[in-house]
N, CA, C and O atoms as a CHARMM CRD file, in Angstrom:
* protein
*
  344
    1    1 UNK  N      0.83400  -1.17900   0.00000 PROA 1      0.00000
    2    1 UNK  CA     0.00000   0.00000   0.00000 PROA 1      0.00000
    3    1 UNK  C      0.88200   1.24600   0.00000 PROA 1      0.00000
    4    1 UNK  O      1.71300   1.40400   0.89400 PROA 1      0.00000
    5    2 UNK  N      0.68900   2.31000  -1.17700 PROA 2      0.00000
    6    2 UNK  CA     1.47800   3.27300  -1.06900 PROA 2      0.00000
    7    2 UNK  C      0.89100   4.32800   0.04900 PROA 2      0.00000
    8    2 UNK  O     -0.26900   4.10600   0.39800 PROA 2      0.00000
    9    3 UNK  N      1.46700   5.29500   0.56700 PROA 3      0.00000
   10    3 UNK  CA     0.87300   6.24400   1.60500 PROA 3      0.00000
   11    3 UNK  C      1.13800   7.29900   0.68500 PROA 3      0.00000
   12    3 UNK  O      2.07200   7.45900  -0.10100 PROA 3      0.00000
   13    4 UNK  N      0.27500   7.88900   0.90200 PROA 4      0.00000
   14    4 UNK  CA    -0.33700   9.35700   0.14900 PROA 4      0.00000
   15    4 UNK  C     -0.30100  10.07300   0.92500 PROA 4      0.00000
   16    4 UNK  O     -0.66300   9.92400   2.09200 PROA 4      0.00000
   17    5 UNK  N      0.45100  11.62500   0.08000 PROA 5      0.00000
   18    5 UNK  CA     0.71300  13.28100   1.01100 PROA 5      0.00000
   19    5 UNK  C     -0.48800  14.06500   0.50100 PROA 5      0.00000
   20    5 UNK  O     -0.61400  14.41900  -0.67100 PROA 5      0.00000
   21    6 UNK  N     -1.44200  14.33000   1.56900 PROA 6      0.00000
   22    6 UNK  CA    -3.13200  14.56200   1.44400 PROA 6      0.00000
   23    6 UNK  C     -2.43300  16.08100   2.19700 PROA 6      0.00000
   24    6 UNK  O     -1.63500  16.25700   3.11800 PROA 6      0.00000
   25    7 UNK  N     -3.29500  17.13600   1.15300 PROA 7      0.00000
   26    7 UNK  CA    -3.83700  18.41200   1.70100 PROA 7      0.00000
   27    7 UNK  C     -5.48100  18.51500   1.56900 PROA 7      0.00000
   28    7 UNK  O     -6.04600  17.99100   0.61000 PROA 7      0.00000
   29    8 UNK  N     -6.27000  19.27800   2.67300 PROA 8      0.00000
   30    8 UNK  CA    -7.38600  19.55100   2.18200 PROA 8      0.00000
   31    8 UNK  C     -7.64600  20.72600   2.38100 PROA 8      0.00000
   32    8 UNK  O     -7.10300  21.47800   3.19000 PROA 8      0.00000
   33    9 UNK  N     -8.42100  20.93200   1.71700 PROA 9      0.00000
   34    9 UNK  CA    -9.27300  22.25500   1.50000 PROA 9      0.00000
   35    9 UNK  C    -10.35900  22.82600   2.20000 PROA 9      0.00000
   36    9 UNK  O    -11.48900  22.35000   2.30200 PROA 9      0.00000
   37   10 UNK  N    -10.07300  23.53200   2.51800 PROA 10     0.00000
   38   10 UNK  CA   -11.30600  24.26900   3.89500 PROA 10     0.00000
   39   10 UNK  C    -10.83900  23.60000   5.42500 PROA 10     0.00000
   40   10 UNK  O    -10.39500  22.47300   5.64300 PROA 10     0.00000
   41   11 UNK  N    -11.08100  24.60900   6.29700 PROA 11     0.00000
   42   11 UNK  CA   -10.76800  24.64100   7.35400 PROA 11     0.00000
   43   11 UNK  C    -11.91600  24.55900   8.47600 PROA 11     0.00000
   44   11 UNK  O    -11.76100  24.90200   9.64800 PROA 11     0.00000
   45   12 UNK  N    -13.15700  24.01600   7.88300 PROA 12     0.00000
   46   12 UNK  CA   -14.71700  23.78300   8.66200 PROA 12     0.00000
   47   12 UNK  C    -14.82100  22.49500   9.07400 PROA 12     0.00000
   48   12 UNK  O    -13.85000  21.76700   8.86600 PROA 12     0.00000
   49   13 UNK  N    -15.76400  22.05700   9.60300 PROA 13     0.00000
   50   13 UNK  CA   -16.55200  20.42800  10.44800 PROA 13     0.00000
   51   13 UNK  C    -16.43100  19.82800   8.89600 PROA 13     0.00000
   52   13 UNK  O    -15.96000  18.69400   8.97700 PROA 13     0.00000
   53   14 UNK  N    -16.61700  20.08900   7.91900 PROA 14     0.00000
   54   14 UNK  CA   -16.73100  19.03400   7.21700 PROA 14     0.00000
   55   14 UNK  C    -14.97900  18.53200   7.04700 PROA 14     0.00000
   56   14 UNK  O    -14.71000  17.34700   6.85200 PROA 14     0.00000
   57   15 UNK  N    -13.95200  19.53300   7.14500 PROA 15     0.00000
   58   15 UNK  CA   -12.76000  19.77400   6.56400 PROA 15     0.00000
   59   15 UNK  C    -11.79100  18.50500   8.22000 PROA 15     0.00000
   60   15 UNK  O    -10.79900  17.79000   8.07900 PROA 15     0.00000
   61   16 UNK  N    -12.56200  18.71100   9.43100 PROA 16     0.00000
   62   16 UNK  CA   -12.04800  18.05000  10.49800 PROA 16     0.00000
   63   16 UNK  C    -12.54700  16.52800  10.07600 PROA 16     0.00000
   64   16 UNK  O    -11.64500  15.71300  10.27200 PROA 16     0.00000
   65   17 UNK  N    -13.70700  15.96800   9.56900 PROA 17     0.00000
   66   17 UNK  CA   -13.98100  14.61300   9.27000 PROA 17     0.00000
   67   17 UNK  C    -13.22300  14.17900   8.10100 PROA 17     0.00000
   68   17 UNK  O    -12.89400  12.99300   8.06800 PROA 17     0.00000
   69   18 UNK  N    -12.91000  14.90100   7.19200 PROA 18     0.00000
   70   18 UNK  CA   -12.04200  14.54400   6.08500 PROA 18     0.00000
   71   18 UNK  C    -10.70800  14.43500   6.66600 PROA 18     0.00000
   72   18 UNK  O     -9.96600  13.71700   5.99500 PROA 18     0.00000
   73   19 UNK  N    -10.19200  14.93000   7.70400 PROA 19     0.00000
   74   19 UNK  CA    -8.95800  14.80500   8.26100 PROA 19     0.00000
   75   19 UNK  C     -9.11300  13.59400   9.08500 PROA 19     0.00000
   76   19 UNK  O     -8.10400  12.88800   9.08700 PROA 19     0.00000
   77   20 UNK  N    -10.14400  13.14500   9.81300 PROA 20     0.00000
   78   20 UNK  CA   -10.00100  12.06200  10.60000 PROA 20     0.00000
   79   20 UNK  C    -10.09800  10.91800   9.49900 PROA 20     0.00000
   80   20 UNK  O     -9.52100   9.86200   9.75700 PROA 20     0.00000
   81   21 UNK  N    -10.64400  11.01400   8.53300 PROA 21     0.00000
   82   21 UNK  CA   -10.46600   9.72200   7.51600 PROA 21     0.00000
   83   21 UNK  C     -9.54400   9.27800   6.74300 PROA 21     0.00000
   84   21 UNK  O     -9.55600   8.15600   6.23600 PROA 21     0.00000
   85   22 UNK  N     -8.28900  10.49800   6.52800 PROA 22     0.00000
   86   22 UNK  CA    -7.05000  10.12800   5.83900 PROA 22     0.00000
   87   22 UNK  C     -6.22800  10.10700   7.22800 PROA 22     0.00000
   88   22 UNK  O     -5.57400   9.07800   7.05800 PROA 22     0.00000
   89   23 UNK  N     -5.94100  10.48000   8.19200 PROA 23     0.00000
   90   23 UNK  CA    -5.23200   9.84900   9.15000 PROA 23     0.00000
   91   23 UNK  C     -5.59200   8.50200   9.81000 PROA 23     0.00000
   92   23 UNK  O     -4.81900   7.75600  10.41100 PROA 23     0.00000
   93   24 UNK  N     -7.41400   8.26600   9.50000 PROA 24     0.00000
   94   24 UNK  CA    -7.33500   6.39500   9.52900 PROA 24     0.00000
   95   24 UNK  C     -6.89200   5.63900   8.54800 PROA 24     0.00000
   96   24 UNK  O     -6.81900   4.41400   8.64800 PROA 24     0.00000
   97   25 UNK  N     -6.59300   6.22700   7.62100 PROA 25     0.00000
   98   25 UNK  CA    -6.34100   5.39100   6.21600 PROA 25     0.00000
   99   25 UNK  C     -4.66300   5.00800   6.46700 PROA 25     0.00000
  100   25 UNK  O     -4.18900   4.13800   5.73600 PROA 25     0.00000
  101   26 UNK  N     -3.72100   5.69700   7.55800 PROA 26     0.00000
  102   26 UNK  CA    -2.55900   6.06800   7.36800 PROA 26     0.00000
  103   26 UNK  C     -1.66800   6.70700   6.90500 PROA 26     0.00000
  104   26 UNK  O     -0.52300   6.79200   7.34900 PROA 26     0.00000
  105   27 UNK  N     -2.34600   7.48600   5.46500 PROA 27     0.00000
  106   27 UNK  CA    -1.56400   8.65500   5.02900 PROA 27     0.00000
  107   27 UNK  C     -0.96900   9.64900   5.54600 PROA 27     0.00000
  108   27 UNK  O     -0.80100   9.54500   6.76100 PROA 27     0.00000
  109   28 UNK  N     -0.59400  10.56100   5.07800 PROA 28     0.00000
  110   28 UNK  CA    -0.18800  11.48300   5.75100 PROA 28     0.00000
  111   28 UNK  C     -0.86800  12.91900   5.07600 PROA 28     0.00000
  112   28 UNK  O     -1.23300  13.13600   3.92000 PROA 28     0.00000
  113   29 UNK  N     -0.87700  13.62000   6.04400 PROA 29     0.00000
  114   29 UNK  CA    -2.28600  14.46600   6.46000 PROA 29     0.00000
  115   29 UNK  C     -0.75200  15.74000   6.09400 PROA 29     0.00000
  116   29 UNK  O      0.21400  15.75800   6.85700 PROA 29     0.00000
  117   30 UNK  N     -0.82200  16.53500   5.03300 PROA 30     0.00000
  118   30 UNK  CA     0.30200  18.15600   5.21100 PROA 30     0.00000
  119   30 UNK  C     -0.17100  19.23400   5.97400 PROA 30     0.00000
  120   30 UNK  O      0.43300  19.99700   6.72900 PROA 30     0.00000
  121   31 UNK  N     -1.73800  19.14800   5.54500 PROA 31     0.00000
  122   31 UNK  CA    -2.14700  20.21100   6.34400 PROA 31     0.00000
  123   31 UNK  C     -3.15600  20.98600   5.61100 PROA 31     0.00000
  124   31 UNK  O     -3.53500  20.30800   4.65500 PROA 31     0.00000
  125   32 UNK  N     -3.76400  22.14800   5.65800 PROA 32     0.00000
  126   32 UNK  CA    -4.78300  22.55300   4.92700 PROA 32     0.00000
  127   32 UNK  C     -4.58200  23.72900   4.09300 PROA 32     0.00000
  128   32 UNK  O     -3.39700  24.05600   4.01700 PROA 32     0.00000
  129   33 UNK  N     -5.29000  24.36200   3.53200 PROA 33     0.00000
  130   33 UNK  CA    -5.87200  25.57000   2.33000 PROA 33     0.00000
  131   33 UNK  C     -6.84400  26.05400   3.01400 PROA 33     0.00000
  132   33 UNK  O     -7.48000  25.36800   3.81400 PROA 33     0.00000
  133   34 UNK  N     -7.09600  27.39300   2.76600 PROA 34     0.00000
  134   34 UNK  CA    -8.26200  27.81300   3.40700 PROA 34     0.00000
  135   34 UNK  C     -8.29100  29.26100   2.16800 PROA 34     0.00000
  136   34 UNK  O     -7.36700  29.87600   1.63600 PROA 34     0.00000
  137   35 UNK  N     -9.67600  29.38700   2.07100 PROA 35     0.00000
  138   35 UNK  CA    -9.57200  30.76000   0.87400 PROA 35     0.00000
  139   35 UNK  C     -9.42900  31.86300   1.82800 PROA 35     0.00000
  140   35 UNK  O     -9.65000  32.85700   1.13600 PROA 35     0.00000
  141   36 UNK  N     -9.17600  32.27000   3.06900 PROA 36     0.00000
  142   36 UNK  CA    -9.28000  33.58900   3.74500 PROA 36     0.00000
  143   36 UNK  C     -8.26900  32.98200   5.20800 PROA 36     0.00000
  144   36 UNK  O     -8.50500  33.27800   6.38000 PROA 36     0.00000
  145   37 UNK  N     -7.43100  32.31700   4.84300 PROA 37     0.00000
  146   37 UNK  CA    -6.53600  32.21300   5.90500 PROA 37     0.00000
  147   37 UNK  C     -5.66400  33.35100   6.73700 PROA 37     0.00000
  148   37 UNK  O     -4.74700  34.16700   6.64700 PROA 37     0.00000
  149   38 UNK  N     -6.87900  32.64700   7.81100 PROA 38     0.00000
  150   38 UNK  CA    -6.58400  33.74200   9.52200 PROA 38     0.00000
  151   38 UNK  C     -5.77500  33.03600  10.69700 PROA 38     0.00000
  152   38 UNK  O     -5.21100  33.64800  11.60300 PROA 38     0.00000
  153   39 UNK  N     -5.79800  31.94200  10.57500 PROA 39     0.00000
  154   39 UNK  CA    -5.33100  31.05900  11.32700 PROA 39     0.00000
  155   39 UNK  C     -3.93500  30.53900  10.97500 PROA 39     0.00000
  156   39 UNK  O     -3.47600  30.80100   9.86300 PROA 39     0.00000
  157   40 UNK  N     -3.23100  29.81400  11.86100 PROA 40     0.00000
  158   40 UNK  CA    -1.72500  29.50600  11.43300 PROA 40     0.00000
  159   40 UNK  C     -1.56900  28.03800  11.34700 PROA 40     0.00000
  160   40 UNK  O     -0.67500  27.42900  10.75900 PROA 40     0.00000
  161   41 UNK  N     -2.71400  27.48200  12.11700 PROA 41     0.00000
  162   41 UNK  CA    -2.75800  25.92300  12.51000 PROA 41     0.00000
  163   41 UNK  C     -3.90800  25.63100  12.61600 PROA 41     0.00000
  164   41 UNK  O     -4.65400  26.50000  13.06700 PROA 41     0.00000
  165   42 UNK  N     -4.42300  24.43600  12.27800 PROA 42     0.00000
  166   42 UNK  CA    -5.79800  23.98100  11.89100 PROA 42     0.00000
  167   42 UNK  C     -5.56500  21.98400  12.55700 PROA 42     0.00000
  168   42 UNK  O     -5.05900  21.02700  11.96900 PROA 42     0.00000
  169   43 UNK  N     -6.15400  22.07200  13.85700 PROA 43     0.00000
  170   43 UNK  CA    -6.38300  20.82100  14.20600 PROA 43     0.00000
  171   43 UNK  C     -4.75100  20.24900  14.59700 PROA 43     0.00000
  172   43 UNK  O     -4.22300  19.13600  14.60000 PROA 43     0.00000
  173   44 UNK  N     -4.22600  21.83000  14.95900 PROA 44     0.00000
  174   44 UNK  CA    -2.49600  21.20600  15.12100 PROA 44     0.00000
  175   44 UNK  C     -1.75900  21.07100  13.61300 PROA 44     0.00000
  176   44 UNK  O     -0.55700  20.81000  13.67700 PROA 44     0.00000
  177   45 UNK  N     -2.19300  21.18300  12.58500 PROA 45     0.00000
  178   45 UNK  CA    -1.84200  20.74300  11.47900 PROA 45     0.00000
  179   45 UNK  C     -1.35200  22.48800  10.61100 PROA 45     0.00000
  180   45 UNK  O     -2.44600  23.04200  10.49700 PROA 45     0.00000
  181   46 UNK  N     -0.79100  22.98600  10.30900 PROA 46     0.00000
  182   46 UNK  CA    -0.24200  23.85900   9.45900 PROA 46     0.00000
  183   46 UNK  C     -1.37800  24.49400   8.12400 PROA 46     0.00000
  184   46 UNK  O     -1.60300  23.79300   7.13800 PROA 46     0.00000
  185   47 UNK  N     -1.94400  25.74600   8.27600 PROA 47     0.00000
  186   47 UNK  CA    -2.39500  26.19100   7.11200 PROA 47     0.00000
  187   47 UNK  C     -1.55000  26.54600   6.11100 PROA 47     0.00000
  188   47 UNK  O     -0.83000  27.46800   6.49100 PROA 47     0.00000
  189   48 UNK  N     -1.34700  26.24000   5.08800 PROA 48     0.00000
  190   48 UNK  CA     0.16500  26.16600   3.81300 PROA 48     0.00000
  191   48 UNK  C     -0.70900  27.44600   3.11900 PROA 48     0.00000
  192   48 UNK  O      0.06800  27.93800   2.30100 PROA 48     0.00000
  193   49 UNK  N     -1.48400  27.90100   3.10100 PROA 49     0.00000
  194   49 UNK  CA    -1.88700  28.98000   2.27400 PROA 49     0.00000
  195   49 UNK  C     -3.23200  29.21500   2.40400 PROA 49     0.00000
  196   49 UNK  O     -3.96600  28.83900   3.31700 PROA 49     0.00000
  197   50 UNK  N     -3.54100  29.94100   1.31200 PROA 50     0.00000
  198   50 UNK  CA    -5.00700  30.26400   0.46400 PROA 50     0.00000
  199   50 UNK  C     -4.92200  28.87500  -0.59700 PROA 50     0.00000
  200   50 UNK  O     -3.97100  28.16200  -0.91800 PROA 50     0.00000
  201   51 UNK  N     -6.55800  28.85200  -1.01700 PROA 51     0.00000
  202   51 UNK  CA    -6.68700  27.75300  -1.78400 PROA 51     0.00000
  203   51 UNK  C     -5.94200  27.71700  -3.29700 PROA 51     0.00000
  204   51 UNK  O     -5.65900  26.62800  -3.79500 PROA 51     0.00000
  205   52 UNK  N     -5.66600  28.89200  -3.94700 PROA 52     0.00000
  206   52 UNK  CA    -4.90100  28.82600  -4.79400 PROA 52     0.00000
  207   52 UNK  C     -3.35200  28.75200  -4.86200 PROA 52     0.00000
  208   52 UNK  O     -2.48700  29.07300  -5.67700 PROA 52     0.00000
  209   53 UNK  N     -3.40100  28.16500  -3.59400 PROA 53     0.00000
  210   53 UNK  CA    -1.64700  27.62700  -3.39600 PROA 53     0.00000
  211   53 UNK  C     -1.19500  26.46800  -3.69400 PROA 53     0.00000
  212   53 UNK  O      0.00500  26.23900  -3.54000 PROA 53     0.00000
  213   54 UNK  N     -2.06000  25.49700  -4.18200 PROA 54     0.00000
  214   54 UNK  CA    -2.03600  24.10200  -4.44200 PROA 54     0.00000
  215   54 UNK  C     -1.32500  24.05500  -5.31700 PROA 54     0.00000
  216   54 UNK  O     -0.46400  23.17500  -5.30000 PROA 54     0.00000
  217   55 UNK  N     -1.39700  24.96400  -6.41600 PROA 55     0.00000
  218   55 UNK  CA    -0.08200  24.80800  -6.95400 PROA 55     0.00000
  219   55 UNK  C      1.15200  24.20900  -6.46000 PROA 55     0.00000
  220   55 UNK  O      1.26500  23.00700  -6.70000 PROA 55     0.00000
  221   56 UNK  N      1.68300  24.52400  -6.10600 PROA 56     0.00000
  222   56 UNK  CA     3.40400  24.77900  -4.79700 PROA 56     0.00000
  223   56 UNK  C      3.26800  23.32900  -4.28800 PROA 56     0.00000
  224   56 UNK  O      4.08400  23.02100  -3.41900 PROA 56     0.00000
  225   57 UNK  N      2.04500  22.01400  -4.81900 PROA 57     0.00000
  226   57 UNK  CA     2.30200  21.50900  -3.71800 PROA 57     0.00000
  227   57 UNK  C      1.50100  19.86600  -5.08100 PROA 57     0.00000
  228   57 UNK  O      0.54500  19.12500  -4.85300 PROA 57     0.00000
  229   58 UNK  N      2.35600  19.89800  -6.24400 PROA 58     0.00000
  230   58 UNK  CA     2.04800  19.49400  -6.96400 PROA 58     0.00000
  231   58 UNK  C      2.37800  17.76200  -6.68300 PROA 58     0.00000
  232   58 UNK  O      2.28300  16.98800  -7.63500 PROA 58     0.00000
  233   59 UNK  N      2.70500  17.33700  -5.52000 PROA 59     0.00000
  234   59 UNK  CA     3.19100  15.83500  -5.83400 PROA 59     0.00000
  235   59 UNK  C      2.35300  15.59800  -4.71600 PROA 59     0.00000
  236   59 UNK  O      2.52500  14.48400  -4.22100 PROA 59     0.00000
  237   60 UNK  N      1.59500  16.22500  -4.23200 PROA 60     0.00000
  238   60 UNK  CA     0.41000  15.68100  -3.24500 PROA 60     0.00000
  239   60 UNK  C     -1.17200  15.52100  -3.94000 PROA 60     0.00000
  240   60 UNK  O     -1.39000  15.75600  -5.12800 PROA 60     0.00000
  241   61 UNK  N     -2.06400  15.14300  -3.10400 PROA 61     0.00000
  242   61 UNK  CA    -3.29900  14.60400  -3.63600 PROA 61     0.00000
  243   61 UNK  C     -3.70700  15.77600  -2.64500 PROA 61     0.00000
  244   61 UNK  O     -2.98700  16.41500  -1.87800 PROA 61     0.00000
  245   62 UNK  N     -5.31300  15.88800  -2.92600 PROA 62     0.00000
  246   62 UNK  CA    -5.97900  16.89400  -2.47500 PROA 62     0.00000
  247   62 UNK  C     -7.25000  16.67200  -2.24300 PROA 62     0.00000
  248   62 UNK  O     -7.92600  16.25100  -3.18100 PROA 62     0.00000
  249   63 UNK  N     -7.86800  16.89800  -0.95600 PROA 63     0.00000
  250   63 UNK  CA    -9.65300  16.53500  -1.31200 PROA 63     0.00000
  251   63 UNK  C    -10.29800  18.13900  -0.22300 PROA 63     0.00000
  252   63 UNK  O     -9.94700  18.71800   0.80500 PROA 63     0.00000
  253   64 UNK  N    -11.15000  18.23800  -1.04000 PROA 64     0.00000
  254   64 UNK  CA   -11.95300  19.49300  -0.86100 PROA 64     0.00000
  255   64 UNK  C    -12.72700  19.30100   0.79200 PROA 64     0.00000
  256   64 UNK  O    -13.66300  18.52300   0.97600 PROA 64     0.00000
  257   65 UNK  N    -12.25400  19.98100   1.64800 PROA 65     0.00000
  258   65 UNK  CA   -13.35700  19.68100   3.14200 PROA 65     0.00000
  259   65 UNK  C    -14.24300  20.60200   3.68400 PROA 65     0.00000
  260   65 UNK  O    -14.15800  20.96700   4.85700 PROA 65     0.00000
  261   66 UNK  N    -15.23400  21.07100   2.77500 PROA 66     0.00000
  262   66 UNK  CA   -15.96600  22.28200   2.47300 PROA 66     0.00000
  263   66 UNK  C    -17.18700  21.07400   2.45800 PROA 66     0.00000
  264   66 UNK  O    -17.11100  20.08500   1.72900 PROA 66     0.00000
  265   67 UNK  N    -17.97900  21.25800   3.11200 PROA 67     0.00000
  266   67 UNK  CA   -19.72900  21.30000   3.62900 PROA 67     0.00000
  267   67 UNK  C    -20.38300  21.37900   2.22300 PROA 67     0.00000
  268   67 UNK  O    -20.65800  20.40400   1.52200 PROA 67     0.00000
  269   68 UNK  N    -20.57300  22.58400   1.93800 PROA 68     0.00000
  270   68 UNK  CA   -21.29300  23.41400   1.12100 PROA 68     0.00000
  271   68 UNK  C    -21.53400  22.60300  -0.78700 PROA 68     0.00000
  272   68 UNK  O    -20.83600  23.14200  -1.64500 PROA 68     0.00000
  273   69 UNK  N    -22.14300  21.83000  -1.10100 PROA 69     0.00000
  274   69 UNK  CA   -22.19000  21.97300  -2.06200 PROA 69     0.00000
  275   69 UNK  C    -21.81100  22.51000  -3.32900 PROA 69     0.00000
  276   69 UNK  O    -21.06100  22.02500  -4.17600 PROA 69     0.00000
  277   70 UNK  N    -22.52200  23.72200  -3.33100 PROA 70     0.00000
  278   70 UNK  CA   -21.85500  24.74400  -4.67900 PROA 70     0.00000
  279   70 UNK  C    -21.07100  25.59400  -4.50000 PROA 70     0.00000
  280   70 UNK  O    -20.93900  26.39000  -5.43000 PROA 70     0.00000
  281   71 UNK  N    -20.19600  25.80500  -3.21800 PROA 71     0.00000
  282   71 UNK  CA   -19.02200  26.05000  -2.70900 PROA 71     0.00000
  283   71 UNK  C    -17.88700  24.78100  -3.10600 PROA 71     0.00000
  284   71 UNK  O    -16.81300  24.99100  -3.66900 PROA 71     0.00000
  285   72 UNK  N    -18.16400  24.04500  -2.87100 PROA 72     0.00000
  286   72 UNK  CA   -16.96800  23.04200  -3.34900 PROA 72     0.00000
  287   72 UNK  C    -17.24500  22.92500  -5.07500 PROA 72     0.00000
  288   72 UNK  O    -16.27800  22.99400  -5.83400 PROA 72     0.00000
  289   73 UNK  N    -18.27300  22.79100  -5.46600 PROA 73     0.00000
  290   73 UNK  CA   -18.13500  22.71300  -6.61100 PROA 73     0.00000
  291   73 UNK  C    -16.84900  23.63700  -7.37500 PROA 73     0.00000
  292   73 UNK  O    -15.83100  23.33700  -8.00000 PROA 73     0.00000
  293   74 UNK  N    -17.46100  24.81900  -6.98000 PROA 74     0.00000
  294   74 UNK  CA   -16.66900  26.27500  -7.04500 PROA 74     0.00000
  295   74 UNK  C    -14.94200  25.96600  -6.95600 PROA 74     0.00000
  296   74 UNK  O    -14.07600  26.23700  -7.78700 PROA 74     0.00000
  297   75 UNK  N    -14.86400  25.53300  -6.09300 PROA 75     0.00000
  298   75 UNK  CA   -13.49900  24.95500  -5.63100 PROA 75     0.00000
  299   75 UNK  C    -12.89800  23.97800  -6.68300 PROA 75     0.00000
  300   75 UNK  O    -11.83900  24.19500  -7.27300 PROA 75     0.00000
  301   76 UNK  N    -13.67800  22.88400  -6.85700 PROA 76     0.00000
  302   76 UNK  CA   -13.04400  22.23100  -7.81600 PROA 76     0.00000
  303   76 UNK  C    -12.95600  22.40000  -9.37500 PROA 76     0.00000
  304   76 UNK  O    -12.17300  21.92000 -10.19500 PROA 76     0.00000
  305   77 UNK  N    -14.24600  23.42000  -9.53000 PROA 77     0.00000
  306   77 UNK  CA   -13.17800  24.13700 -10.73200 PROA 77     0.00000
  307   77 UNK  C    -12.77200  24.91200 -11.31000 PROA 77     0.00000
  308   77 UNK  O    -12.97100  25.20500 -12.48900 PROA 77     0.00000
  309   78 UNK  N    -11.76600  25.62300 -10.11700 PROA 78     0.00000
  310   78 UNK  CA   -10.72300  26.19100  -9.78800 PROA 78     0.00000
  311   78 UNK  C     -9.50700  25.37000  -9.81400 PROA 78     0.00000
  312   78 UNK  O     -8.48100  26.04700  -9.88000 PROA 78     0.00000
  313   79 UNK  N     -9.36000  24.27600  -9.78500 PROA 79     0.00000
  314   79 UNK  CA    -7.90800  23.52700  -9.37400 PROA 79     0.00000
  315   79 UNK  C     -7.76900  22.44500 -10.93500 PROA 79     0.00000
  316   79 UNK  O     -8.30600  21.44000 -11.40100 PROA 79     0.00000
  317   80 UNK  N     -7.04000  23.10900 -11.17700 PROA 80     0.00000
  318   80 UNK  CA    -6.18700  22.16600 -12.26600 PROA 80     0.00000
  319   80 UNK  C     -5.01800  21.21100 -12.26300 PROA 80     0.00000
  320   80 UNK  O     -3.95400  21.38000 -11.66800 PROA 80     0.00000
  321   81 UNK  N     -5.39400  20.10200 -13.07100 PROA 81     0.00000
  322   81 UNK  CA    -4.52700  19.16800 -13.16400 PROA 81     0.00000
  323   81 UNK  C     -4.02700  18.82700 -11.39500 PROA 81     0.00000
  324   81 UNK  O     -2.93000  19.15500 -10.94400 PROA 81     0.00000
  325   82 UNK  N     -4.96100  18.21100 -10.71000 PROA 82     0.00000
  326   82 UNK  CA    -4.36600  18.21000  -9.14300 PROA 82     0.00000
  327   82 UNK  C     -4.70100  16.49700  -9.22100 PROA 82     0.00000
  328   82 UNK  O     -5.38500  15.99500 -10.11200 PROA 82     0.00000
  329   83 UNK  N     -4.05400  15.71900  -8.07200 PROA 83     0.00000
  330   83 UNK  CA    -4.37100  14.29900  -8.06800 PROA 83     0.00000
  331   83 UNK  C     -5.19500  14.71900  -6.97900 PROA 83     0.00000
  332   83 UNK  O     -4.96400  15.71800  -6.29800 PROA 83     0.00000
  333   84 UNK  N     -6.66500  13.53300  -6.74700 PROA 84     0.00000
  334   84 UNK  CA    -7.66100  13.45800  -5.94100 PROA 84     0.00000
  335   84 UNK  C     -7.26000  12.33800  -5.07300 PROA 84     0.00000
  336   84 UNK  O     -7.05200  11.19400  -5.47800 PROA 84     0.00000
  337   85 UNK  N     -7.14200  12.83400  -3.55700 PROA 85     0.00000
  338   85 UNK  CA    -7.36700  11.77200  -2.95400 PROA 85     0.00000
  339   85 UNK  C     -8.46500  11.35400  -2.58900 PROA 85     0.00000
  340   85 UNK  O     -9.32300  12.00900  -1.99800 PROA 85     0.00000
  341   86 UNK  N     -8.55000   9.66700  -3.07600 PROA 86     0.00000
  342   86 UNK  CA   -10.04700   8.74500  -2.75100 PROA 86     0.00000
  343   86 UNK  C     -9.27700   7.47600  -2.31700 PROA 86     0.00000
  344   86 UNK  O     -9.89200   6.46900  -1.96600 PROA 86     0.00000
């Protein structure tokens, strides 16, 4: 089993259950994106930017932890050429 370098996106309740499911999986969790990052640390874990920083962070997988429906939609397409973690 390979282990996967997971960032996610959004810094809300939906964004903390997406974090508890790739740290059961064993991966490894970098830390989050947030589009209005106020915070420095999220769940102990490092905010690496705004959501259009994913760039910078091209050999990781990514899954959106945004609640909202047509907010994530929004989100995803915005992000190009990114690997999905599933």
């Amino acid at each position: 089993m390979v282990l996967k370098k997971v960032i996610v996106i959004g810094t809300g309740g939906h964004a903390k259950v997406i974090a508890d499911i790739i740290l059961k999986n064993n991966d490894t969790l970098l830390g989050f994106l947030d589009k209005d990052p106020v915070q420095k640390h999220f769940l102990g874990y490092p905010i690496l930017g705004n959501d259009t920083d994913y760039i910078k962070y091209r050999d990781c997988c990514f899954i959106i932890g945004v609640g909202n429906s047509k907010k994530r939609e929004n989100i995803y397409k915005n992000l190009k050429s990114v690997k999905w973690y599933n």
